[in-house]
ROBA-490072 format. One record per residue: x, y, z of N, C-alpha, C in turn; residue in one letter. Coordinates in steps of 0.2 Angstrom, whole numbers, plus 5000, padded with zeros to 4 digits. Layout:
BEGIN
XYZXYZXYZA...
This chain:
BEGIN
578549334920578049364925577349324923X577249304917576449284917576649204918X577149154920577349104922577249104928X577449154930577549164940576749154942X576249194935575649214938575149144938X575349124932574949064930575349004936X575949014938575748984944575648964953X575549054951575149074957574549044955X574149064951573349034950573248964949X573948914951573648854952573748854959X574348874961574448854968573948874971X573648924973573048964977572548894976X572248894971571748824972571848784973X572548734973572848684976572748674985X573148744985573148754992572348764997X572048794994571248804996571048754997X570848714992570748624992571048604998X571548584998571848555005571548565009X571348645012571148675019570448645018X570348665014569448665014569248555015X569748515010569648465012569848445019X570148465024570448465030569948475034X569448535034568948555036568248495035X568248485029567648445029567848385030X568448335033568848295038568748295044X568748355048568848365054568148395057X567548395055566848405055566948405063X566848445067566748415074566048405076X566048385082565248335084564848395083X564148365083563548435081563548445088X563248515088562948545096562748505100X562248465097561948415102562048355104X562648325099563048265103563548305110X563648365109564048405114563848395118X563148395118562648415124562548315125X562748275123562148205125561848185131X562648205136562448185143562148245145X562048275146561748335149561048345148X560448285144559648285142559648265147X559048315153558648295158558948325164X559648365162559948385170559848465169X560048475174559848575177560548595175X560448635170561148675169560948775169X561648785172561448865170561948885167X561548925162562048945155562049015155X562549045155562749115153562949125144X562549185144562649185136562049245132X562249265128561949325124561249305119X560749355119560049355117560149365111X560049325105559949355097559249385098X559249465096558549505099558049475093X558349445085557849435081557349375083X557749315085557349265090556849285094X556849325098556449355104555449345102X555449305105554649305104554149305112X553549325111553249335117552349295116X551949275119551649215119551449205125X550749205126550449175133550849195139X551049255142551349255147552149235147X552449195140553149165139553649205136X554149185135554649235131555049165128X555249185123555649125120556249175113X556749125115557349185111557849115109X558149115106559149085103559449135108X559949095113560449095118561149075113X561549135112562349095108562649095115X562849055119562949025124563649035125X563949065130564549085132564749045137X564549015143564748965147564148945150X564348855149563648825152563848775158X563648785162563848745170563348695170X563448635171563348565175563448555181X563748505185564148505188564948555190X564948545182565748575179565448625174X566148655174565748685166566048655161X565548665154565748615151565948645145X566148625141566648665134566148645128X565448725127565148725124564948775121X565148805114565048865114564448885106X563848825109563448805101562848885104X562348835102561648905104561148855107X560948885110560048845113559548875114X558748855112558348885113557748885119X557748935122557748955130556948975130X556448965134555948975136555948995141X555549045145555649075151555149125153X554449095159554149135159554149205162X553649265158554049305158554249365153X554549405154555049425148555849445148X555949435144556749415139556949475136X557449505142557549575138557749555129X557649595126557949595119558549605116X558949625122559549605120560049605127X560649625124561049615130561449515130X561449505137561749455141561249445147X561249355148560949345155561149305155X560849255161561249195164560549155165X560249085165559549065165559849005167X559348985172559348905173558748875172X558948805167558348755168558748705166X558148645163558248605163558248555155X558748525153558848545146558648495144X558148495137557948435134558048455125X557848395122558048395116557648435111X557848455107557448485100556848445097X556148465097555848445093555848445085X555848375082556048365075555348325071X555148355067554648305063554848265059X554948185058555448165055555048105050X555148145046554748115038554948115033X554948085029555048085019554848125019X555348155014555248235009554948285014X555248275019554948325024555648395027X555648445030556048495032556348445036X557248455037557648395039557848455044X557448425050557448475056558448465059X558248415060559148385064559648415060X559848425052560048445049560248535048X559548565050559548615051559848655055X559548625063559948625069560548605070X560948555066561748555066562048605060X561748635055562148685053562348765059X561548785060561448815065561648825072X562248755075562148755082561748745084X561448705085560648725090560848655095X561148635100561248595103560548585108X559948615109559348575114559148645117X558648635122558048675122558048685131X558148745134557848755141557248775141X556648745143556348735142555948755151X555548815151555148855156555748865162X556448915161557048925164556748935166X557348965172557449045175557749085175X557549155176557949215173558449225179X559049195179559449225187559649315186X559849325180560249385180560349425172X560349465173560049515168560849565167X561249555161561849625159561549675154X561349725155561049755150561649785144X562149785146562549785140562349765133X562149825128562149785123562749765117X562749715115563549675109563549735103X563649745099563949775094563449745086X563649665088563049625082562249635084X562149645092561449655095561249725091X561649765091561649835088561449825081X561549795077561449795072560449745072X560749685076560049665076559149695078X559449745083558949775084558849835078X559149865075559149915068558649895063X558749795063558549765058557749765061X557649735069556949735069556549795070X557049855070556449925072556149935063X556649905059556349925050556049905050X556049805051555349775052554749785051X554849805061554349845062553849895057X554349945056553949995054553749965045X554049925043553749895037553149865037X552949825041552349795044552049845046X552349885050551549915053551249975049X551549985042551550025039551049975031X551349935028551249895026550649835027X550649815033550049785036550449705035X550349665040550449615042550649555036X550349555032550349505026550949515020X550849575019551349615014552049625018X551949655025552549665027553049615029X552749575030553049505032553349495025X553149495022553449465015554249525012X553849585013554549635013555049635015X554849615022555349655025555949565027X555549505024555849455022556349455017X556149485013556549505009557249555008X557049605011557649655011557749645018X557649605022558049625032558149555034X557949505028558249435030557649385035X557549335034557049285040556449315036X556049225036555449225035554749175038X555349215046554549165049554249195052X554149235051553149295051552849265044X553049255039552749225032552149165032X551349165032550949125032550949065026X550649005029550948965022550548955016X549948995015549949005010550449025006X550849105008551149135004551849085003X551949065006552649015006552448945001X551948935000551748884997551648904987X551348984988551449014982552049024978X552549024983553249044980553448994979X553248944981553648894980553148844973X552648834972552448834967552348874961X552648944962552948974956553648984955X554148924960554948924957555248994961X554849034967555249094967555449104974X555349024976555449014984556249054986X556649064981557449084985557249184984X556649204984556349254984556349274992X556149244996555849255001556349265007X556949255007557549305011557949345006X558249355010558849405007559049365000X558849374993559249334986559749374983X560149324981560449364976560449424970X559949404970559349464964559549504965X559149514974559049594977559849614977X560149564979560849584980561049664975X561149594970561249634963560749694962X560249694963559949744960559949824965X560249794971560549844976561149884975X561449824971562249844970562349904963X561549894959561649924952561349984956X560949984960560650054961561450104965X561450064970562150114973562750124969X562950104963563450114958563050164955X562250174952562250234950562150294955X562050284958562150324965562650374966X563150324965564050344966564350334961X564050374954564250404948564850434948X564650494952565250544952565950524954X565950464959566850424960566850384955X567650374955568050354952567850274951X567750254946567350164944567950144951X568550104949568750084955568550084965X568750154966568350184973567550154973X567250184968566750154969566350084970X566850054965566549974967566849944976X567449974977567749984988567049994991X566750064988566250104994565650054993X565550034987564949964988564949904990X565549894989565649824994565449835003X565949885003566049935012565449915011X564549955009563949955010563849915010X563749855005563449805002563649745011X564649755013564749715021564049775027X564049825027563749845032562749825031X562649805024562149785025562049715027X562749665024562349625027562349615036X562849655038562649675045561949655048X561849735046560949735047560749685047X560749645042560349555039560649525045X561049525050561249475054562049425052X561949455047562449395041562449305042X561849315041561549255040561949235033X561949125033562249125027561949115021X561249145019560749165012561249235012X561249285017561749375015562549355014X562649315016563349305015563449285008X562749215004562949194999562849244994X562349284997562049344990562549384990X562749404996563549454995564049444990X564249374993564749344987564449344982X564149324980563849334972563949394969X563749434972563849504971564549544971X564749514974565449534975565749494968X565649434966565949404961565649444954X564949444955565049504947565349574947X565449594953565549654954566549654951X566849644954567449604954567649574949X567549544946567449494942567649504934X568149484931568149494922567949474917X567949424916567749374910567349344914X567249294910566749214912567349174915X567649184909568149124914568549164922X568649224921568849234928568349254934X567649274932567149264936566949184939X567149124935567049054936567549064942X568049064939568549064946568549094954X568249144951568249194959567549154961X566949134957566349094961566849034965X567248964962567448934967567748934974X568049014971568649024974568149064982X567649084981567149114986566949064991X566649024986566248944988566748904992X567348904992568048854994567948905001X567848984999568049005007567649025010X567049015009566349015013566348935017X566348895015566548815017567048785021X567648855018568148845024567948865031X567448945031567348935038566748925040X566248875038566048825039565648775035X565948705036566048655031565248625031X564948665035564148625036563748655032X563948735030563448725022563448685018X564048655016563848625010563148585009X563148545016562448525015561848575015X561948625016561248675016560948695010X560048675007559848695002560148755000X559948785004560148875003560848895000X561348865003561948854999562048834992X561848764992561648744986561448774978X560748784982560348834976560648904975X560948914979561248994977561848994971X562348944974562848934969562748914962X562248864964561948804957561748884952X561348934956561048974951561748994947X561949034952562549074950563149054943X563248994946563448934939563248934935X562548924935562148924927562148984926X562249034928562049114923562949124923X563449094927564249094921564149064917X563948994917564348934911563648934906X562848944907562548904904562048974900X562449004901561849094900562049104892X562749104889562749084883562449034880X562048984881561748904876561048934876X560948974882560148994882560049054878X560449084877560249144874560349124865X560649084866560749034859560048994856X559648994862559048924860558548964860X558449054864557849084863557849134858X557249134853557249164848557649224847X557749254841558149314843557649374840X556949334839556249394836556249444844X556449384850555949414853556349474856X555949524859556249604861556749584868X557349624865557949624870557749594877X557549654881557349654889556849574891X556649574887556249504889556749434888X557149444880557449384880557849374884X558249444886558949404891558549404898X557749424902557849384906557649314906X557249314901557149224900557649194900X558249214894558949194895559149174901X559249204908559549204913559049194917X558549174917557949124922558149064920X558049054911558248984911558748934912X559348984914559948964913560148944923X559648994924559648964932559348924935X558648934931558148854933558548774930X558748794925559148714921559748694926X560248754930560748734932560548704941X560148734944559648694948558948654947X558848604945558448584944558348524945X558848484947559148414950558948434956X559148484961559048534967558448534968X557948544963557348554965557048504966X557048464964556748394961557048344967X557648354973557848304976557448344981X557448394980557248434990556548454989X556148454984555448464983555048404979X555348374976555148314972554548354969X554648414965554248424960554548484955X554148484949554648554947553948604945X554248664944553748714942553948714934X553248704933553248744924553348794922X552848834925552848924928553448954928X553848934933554448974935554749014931X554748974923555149034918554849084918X554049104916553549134916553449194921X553449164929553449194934554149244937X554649214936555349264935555349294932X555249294924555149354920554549414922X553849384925553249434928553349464930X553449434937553549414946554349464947X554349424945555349454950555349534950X555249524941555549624942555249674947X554449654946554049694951554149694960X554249624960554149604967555149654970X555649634966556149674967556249754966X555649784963555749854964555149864970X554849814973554549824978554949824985X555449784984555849764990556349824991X556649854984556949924984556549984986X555949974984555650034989555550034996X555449954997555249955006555749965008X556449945006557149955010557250045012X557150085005557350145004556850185011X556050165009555450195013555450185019X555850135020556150105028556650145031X557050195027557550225031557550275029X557050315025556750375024556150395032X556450455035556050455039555250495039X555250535031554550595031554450545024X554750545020554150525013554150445013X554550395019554450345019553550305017X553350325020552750285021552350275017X552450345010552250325004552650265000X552950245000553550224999553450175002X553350155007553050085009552250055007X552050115009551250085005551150044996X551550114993551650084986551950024986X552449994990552649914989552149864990X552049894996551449834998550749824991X550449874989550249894983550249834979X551149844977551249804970551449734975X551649714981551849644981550949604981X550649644985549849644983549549594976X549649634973549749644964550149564963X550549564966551249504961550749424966X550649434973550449374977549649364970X549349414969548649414965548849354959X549349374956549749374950550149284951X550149264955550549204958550149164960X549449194961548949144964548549104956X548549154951548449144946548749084941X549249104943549849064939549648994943X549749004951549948944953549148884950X548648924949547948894948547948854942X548548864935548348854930548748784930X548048734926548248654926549048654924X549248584926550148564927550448614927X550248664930550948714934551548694936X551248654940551848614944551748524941X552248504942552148424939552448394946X552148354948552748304956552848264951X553648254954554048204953554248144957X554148144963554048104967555348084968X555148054972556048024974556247984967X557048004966557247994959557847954963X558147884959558847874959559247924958X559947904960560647964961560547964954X560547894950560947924943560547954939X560047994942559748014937560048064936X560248114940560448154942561048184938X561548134940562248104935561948104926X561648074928561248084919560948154916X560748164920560248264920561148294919X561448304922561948354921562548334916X562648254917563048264910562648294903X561948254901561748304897561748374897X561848404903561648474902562248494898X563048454900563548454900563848474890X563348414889563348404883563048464877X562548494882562048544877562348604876X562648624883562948684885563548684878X563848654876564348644871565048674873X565048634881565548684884566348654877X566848704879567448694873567748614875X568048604881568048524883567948464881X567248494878566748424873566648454866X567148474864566748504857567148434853X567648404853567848354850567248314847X566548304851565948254847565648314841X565348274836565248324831564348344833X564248374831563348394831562948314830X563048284827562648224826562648184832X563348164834563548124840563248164846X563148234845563048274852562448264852X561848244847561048244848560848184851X561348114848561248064849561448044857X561948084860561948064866561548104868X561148154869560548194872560048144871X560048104866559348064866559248004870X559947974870560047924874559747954881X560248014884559848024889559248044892X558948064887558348104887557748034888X558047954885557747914883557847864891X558347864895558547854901558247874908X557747944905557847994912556847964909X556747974901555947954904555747894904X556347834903555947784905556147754914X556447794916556447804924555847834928X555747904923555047924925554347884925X554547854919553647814919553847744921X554447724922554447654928554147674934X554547714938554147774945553247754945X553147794939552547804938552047744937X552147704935551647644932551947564935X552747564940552947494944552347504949X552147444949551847394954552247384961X551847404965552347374974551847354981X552147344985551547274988551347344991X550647324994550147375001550847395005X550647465008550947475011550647545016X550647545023550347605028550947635029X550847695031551347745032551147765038X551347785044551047815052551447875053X551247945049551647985049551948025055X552448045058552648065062552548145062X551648155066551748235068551448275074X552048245078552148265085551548225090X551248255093550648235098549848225093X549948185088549348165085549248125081X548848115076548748045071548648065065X549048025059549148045056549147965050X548847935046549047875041549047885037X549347855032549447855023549347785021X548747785017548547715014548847725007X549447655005549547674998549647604995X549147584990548947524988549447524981X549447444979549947424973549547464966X548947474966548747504961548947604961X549347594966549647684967548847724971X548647684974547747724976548047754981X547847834986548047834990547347854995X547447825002547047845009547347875014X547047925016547247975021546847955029X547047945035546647915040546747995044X546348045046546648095049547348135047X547448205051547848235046548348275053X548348245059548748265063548548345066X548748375069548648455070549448505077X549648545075549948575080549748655079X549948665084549748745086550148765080X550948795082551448835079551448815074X551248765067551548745063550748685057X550848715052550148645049550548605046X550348555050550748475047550348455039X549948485037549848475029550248515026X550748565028551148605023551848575025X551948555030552448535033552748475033X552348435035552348355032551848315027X551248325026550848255023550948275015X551048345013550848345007551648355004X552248375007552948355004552848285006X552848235009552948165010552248125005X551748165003551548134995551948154987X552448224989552648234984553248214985X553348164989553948114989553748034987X553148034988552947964984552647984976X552748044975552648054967551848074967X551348074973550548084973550348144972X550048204968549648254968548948234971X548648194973548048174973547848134979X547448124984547148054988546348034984X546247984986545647964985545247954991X545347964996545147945003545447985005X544848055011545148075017544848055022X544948015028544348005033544648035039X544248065042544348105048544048075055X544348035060543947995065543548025069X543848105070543548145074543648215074X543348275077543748315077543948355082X544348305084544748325090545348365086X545848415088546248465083546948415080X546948375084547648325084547648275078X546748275078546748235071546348265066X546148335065546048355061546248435058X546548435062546848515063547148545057X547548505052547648525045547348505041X546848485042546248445036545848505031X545948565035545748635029545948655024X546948645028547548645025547748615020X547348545022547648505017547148485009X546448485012545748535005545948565004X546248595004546548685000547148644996X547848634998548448604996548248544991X547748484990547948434986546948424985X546948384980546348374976546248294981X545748294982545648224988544748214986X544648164980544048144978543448124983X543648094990543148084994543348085000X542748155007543148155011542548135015X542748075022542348045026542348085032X541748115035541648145042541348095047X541648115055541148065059540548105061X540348065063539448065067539748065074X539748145074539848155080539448205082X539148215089538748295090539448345092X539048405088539648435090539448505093X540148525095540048595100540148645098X540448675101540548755097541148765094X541548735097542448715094542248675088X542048615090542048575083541548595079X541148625078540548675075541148705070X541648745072541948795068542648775066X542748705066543348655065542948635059X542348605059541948565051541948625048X541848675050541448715045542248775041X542648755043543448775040543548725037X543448665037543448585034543048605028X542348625028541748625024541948665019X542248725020542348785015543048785012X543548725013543848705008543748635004X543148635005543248555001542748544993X542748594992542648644984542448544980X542448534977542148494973542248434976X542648404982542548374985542048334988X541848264988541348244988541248194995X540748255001540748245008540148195009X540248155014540048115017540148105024X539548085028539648065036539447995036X539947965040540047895040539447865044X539447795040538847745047539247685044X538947625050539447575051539547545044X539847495043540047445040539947465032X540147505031540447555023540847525023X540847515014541647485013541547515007X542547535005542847595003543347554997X543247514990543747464987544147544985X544947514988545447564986545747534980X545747464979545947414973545647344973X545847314969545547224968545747204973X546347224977546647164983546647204990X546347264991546147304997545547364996X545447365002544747395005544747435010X544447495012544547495020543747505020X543747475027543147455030542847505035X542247505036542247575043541947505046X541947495052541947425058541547445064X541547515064541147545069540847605070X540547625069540247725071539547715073X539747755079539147775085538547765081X537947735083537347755078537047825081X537047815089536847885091537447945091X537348015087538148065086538048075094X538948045096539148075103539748115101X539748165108540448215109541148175109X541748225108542248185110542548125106X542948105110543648035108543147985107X542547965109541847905110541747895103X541747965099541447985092541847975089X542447925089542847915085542847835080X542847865074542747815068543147765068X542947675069543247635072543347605062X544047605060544147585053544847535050X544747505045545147445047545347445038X545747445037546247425032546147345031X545747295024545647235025545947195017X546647175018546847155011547047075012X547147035007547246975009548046975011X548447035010549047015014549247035020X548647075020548647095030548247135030X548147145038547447195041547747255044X547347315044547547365050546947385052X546947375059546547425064546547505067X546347555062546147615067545847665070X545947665076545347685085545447745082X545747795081545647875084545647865090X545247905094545547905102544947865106X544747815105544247785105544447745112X543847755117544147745123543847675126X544047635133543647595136542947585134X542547625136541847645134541547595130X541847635124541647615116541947545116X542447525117542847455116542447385120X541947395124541647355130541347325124X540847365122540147325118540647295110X541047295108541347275103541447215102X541247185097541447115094541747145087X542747105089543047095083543447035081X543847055077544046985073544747015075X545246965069546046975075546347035069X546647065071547047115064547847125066X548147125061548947105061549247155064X548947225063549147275064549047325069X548847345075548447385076548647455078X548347495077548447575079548247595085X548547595092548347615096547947655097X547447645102546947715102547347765107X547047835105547247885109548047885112X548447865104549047895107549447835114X549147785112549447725119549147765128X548447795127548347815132547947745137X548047755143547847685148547347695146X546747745146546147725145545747715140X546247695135546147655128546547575127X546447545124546747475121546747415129X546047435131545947385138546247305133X546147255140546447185139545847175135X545347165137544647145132544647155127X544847215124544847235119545247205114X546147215117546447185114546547105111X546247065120546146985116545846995111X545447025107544946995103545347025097X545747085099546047115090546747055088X547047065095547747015098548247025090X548447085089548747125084549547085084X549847075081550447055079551047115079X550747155080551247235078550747295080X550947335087550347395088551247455085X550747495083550847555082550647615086X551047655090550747705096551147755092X550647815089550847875088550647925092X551147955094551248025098551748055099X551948085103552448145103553248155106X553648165106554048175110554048195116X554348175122554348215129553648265129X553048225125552348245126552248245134X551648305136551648305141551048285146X550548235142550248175145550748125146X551248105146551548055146551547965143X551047995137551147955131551547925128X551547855128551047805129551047795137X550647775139550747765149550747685149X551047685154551647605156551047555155X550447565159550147535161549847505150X549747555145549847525139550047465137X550747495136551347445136551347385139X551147385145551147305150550647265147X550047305145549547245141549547235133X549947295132550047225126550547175123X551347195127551747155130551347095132X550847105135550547025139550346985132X550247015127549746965122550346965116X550846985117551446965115551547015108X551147065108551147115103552047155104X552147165099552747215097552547275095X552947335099552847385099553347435096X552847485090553347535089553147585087X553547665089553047725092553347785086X553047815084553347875080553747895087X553747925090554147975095554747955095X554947885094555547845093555747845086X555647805080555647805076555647855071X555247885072554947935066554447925062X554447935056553847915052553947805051X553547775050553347725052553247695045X553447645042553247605036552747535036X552247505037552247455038552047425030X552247365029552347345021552047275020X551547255017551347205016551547155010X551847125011551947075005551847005006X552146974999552046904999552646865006X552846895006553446865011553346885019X552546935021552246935025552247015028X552347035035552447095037552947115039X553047195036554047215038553947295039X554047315046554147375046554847415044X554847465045555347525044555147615047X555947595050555947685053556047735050X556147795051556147845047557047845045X557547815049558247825048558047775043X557747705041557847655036557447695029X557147735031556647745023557147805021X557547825022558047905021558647855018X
């Protein structure tokens, strides 16, 4: 019998492997290569409203369509999701039928930045209808819609009970999704290590599962752990069973379930093999990742930590430092590839933070489906997450909280975990004696920091960066002395490209800091996260233009002015020059003497190093460019986006650039850069290339001359 079993329990993981390798073989194409031919034609799709999507906006309705049949000519064999805009409104659940005309996903595509196209093929997301029409309306609602609406009337009343700030974060927490979440508060989490906080975590899982087992005392242990699970599948219902609920599920389900360590290890792969079997695209998802990676380290590595932390200290605190530690250690490669920094804090803040902000999330859930004493019960959460954000603003203020690490070689990696390998003292490696075990932890501890201070102290030639974010301007001056310049900070409605792209794409060059902010104007597209990003990063000098301003740009400076706390503010006049190092400078080459309004007021500034030059207009038009006498520069930055009434032929005989740069947006809808651009600088024999194409943009100065790169070459 125990032969039959032992090998039953090889066979099952043999067999699992197979499937699961089959699976991750036969990837079929993403949503949106389904869709290739079909960018720019009129299709109408039939297909069901996700009611959490549903958003409403200027007279607009915008929702995720899981697509049931989509007609072209034909119909076509597509069964991903699309995101549909429609003016109007969008019943909230149900089925409809909508025609428009389908284009592609906007993506901001940058170092160390949110890997949009990645996300959108885990997700389905094949492309966007974009201002449809509503042909037909099934009021019918699905069974999963059922649950999703349950999910946002709790929401709701968490929020409206809670208030906007707190209940976002709650109801983030226990109902799943967190984009009501502002980004300061996202930015807190994530500099105190507790970003897998903010959907549904494992934590709560668990601590949900310990509350309903005492709950359901009086059944029988077995029965009882059935009825939790039953609850535990019905809530993730409610959540959508998104795959954060599905991975905390399984967690839960694995400790619940689960006997030893060694057969708890088991049942984790054995979850993780069938989670991947029915879809092989998590694997690349952080969220997957760091769920598992936790989970692992509190099986394999929760014994060596409880071993390393003192045994003075009182029970309750050690084993949870024990089991922070053990989960920070086991991802922490994780954090460092997809954040390129680590918290210091985290062990400190899991220990504070977690307990509180989790019996916060337990009372909003309960106070959420309490319909008389709910409300105190919501209030008091709000109270303490109140309390814990206070607590986390705190933490996150205190010097080196956080360290940037900046992009690491693979083997560093390789290196970090066999060491961990080593320390854990799993049985497999006990054959080296203690002496031999210290001696290799040293080597690699001696490997990993002279990796770090190479990073930090190699020499590399000048190089620009033309950040790609969306319809605006955005450059990164980053000299051989590691100096860094900032030319404008980009701006979108929906979204701040300093939390979103400048400041991960500095903490993928390893930067905490600029030396230079220059802002050309303040038009919103190029200064619109400049508040965002005085707040987010330490920037020792920041340049304003001389411009007269209005009443928009009156309360654009003065959101500028009120984050820039020790920052040292100046208003530009011509011919300042700025030494970033021995071998570069940036220049200001032009500003209005008299302040005018508008794109005219834009700071005319040039990058000047013996290995090459850059030119940048801001949105600096005709006008300005008539009375101008310049020199030639290798580089030039389009004005205004490659708009025709920027970069006349006068102008550019005299710059006669060797390589322009046009930053602007996708399927923007000025139609930037406009033809009549292109034909002139075509004429002068400049070479063209556009973030909207490319993505984020490299240009590189060395001894061997000038060499661009696109966002696919820098990844």
């Amino acid at each position: 019998m125990q032969q039959k079993t032992r090998y039953l329990r090889l066979f099952l993981p043999v067999m699992l492997l197979c499937i699961l390798s089959f699976r991750l073989l036969t990837v079929p194409p993403s949503a949106e290569q389904q869709l290739a031919s079909c960018f720019g034609r009129q299709l109408v799709v039939q297909g069901a409203v996700e009611p959490l999507s549903v958003r409403r906006l200027d007279g607009f309705s915008s929702a995720v369509l899981r697509c049931e049949k989509v007609y072209s000519d034909t119909e076509l064999a597509y069964s991903g999701r699309l995101r549909v805009s429609v003016k109007g409104e969008l019943p909230q659940a149900g089925c409809v039928v909508l025609k428009g005309t389908l284009e592609r996903l906007d993506s901001l595509r940058n170092p160390g930045s949110f890997d949009a196209a990645s996300y959108n093929r885990v997700q389905e997301l094949g492309g966007r209808l974009r201002k449809a029409q509503l042909l037909k309306t099934e009021p019918q609602v699905l069974w999963w819609q059922r649950f999703a609406l349950w999910n946002k009337k709790l929401s709701e009343r968490i929020e409206a009970t809670a208030g906007a700030e707190y209940g976002a974060l709650l109801s983030g927490m226990v109902l799943g999704g967190s984009s009501r979440l502002d980004e300061e508060t996202r930015e807190l989490f994530t500099d105190n290590g507790l970003a897998h906080l903010l959907s549904v975590s494992g934590t709560h899982i668990v601590l949900l599962t310990g509350l309903l087992l005492a709950l359901l005392q009086w059944v029988p242990l077995p029965w009882r752990k059935v009825i939790v699970i039953i609850l535990l599948a019905a809530y993730a219902l409610l959540c959508g069973l998104r795959p954060p609920v599905l991975r905390a599920l399984a967690m839960s389900s694995v400790l619940l379930l689960g006997g030893s360590g060694a057969e708890r290890g088991r049942l984790l792969c054995l979850v993780a093999s069938l989670l991947l079997c029915l879809q092989p695209l998590w694997l690349a998802d952080i969220g997957f990742q760091l769920s598992f990676g936790a989970a692992a380290g509190l099986l394999w590595l929760l014994p060596a930590c409880q071993r390393l932390l003192p045994q003075a200290l009182p029970a309750p605190i050690g084993e949870a430092a024990a089991v922070s530690l053990a989960a920070q250690l086991a991802v922490l490669p994780l954090e460092v590839y997809y954040f390129h920094q680590i918290s210091l804090i985290a062990l400190v803040s899991n220990i504070v933070l977690v307990p509180v902000l989790e019996i916060a999330a337990q009372m909003a859930l309960v106070g959420a489906l309490l319909p008389a004493c709910g409300d105190y019960l919501l209030q008091l959460a709000a109270w303490l997450a109140a309390q814990v954000l206070m607590q986390a603003r705190f933490f996150a203020e205190l010097p080196y909280s956080t360290v940037v690490i900046g992009k690491l070689p693979a083997y560093c990696f390789v290196i970090y975990y066999a060491a961990l390998f080593v320390w854990a003292d799993f049985h497999w490696l006990q054959f080296w004696s203690n002496r031999e075990r210290r001696c290799i932890l040293l080597l690699h501890a001696l490997l990993l920091a002279g990796t770090l201070a190479y990073q930090q102290y190699c020499t590399l030639p000048l190089a620009c960066y033309f950040l790609d974010v969306g319809q605006g301007d955005c450059a990164v001056i980053v000299t051989p002395s590691q100096r860094v310049a900032i030319i404008d900070t980009g701006g979108l409605k929906n979204l701040s490209t300093a939390t979103r792209v400048i400041t991960p794409f500095l903490r993928y060059l390893g930067k905490r800091e600029a030396d230079i902010l220059l802002l050309s104007h303040y038009d919103f597209d190029h200064v619109g996260a400049a508040a965002d990003l005085l707040r987010q990063l330490r920037v020792k000098k920041l340049l304003l233009p001389n411009e007269a301003l209005t009443e928009e740009s009156t309360r654009v400076r003065q959101e500028i002015l009120a984050q820039a706390g020790r920052t040292q503010v100046h208003v530009v006049q011509s011919g300042e020059r700025y030494a970033l190092d021995a071998a570069a400078e940036l220049v200001l080459v032009d500003v209005p003497q008299q302040a005018v309004p508008g794109n005219e007021a834009s700071t005319l500034a040039a990058l000047q190093s013996a290995q090459g030059s850059v030119l940048f207009t801001g949105d600096m038009g005709e006008e300005r460019e008539r009375g101008l006498q310049l020199q030639q520069y290798n580089v030039l930055k389009a004005g205004h986006h490659g708009s025709h009434y920027s970069s006349s032929m006068e102008f550019l005989e005299q710059v006669r650039p060797r390589l322009t740069v046009i930053s602007c947006g996708r399927g923007n809808r000025y139609g930037h850069p406009h033809q009549e651009t292109l034909e002139r600088l075509q004429a002068i024999g400049s070479n063209v290339i556009r973030t909207d194409e490319l993505g984020c943009i490299k240009v590189v100065f060395d001894a061997e001359g000038i060499k661009c790169y696109g966002y696919a070459d820098l990844q």
